[in-house]
N, C-alpha and C positions, 0 to 999 in steps of 0.2 A: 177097745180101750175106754168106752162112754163108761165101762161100769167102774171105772176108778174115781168118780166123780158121786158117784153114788156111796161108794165106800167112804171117801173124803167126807163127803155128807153126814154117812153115820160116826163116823169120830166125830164131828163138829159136834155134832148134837150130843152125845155124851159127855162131851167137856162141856157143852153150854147146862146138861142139866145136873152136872156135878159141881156146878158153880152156884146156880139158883140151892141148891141145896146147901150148899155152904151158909149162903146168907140169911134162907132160912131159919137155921140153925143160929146166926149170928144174931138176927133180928126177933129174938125172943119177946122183948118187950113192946117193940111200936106193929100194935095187930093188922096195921091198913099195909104197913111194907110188908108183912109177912104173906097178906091175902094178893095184894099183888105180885109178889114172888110165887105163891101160888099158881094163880092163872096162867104166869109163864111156863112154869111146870106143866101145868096143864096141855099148853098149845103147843108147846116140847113134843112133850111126851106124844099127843092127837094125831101132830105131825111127821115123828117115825114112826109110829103106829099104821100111818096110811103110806109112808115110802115103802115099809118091809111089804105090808097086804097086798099094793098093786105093784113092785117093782123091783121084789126081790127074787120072784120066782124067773123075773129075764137075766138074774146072774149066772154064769158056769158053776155048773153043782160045785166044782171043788171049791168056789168060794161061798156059796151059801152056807157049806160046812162051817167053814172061818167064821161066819158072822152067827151063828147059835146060839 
């Protein structure tokens, strides 16, 4: 059951960078909120990037399909 924790994981981090992307968006004009919005996108993103690399392959295949 650890790997539901892992799944929880990857939902959080889609809402977290579906959120930075909103504000993004919102923050057209002040460029230091925008580049700091950026970087968190960045470390978002770096950081499911290295959950999926090292610790998606210990899911049960029928949920690695789900997470595609």
């Amino acid at each position: 059951m650890v790997y539901n924790y892992l799944l929880d994981l990857y939902q959080e981090l889609d809402k977290r960078k579906e959120n930075i992307e909103m504000i993004i968006a919102e923050a057209a004009d002040d460029m230091d909120k925008r580049k700091y919005q950026k970087g968190r996108l960045r470390a978002v993103e770096d950081f499911k990037k290295f959950l999926t690399t090292n610790y998606h392959a210990k899911l049960p295949r029928r949920m690695q399909k789900h997470q595609k």
